[in-house]
Structures are given as C-alpha cells and as structure tokens.
Backbone as CSV, one residue per row, in Angstrom:
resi,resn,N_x,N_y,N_z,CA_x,CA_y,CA_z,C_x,C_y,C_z
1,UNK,20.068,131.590,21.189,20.276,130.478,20.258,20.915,131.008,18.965
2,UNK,22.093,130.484,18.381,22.428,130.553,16.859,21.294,130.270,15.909
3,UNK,21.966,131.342,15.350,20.571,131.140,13.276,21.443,129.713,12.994
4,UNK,20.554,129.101,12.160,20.873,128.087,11.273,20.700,128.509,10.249
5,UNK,21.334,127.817,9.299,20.578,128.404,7.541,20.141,126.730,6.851
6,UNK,19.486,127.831,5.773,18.726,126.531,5.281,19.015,126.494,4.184
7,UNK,19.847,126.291,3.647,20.779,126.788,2.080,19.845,126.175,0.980
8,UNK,19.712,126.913,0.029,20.260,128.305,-0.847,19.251,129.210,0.045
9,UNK,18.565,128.866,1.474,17.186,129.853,1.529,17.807,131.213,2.750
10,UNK,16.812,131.285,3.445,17.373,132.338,4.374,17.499,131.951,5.240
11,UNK,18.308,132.928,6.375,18.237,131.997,7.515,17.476,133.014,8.457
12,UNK,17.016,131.617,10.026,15.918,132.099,10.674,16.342,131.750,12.358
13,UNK,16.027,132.895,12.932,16.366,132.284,14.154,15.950,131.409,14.833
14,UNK,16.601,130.646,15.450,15.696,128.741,15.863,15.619,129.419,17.531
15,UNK,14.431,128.446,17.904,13.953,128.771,18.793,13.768,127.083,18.680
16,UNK,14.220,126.859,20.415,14.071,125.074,20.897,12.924,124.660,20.466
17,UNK,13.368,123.552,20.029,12.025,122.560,19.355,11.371,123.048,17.670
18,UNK,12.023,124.194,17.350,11.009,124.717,16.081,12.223,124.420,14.959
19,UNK,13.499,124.451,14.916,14.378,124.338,14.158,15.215,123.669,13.886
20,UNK,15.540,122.941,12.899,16.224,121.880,12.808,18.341,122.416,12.406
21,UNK,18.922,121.448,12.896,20.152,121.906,12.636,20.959,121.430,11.553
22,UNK,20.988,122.142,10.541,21.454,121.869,8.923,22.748,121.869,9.177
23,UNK,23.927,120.510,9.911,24.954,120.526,9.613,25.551,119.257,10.203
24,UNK,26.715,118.823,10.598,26.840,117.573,10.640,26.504,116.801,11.921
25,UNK,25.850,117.361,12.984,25.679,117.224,13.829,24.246,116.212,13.828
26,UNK,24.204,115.014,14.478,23.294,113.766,14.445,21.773,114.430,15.431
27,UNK,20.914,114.744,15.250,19.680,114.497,15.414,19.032,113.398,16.277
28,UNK,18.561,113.634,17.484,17.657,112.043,17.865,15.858,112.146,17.655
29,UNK,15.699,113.616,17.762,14.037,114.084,17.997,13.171,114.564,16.776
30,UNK,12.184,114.716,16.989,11.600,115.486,15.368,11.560,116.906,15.811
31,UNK,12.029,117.769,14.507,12.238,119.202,14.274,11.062,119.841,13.090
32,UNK,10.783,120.767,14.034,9.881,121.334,12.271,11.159,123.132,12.109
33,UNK,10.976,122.637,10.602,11.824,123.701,9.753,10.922,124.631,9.141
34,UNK,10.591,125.589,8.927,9.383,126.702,8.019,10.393,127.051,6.967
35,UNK,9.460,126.789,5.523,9.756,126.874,4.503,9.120,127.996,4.183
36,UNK,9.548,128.851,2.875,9.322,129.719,2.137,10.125,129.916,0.925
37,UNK,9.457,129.150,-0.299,10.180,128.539,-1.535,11.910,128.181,-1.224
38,UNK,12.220,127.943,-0.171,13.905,127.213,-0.246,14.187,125.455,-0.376
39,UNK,15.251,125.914,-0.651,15.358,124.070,-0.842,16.485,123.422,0.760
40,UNK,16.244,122.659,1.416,16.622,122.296,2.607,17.530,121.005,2.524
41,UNK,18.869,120.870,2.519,20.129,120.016,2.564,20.049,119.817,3.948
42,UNK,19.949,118.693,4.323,20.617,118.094,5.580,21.047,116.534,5.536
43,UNK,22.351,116.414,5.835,22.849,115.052,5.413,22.197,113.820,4.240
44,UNK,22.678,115.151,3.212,22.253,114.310,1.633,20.582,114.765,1.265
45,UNK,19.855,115.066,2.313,18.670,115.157,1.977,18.209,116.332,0.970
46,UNK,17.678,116.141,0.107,17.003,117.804,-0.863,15.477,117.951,-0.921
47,UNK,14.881,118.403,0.173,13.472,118.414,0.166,12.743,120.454,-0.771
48,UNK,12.401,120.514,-1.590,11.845,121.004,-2.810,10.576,121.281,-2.776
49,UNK,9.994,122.159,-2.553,8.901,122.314,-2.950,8.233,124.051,-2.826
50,UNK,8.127,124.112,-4.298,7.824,126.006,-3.716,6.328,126.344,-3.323
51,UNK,5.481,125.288,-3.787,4.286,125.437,-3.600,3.647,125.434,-1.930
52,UNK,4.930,125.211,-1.327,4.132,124.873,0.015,4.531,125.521,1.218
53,UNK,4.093,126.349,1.813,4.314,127.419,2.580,4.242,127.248,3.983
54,UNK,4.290,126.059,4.169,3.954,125.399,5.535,5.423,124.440,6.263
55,UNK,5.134,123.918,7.091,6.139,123.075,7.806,6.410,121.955,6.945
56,UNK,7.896,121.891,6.660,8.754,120.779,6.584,9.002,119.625,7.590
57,UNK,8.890,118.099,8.090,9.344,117.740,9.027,10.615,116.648,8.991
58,UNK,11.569,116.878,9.307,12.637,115.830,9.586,13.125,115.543,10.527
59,UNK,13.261,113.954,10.412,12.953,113.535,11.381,14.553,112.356,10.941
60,UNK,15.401,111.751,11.760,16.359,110.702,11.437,15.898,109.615,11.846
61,UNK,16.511,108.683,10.698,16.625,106.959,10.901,17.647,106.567,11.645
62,UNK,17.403,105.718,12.299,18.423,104.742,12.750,20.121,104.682,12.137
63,UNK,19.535,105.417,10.741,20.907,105.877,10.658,21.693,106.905,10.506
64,UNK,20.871,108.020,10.992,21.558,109.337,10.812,20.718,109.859,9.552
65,UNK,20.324,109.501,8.987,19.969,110.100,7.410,18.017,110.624,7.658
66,UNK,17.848,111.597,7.474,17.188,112.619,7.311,15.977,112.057,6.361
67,UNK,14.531,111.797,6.926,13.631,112.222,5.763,12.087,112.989,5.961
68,UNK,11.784,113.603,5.137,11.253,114.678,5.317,9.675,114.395,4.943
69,UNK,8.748,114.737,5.597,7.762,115.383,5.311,6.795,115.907,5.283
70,UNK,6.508,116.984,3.702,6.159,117.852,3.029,4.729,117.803,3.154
C-alpha cells in the first residue's frame, strides 16, 4: 500500500481500513486516521487538536465533504 500524508504532519503507512486518503479522491466508508499533534486537510476539512492522541474519524456526506470526529 502507498503512505498517505497528513499535511503539515507525518506520514504513515496505511494499512486497509486504518487510513484515510488525503486527496481528491471521493470516499464511500468510514476511515480511522491516528493523530499525533498534526492538523488533517481533506477536502476543505481542518480537524486540530494537539491534545488528543487518539483516533480521528472521517467519514463523507452525501456530498463528498469530510467530517470528523475527535
């Protein structure tokens, strides 16, 4: 499998089902992303938080657009 990155953070190798794909490519399923203080862009989305060291979840709407959570 290709790394994804999780911009400005690091990137991590995805393994099916654990990683979400940060780029323009449409989403139908839920992905968990692992955070470690980065901030996570995916179609417009900016999910933030340094305090939390745990799973991110995004998941798409009906319309493509990304929301997350923390």
């Amino acid at each position: 499998m290709p790394k994804y990155l999780l911009v400005p953070g690091p990137v991590f190798d995805a393994k099916v089902g654990d990683f979400v794909y940060l780029g323009s490519q449409m989403l139908s399923l839920l992905y968990k992303v692992p955070m470690s203080d980065c901030v996570i862009k995916a179609h417009g989305l900016t999910c933030h938080d340094e305090s939390y060291k745990g799973l991110v979840w995004l998941t798409p709407d009906p319309t493509g657009k990304y929301h997350a959570g923390c």
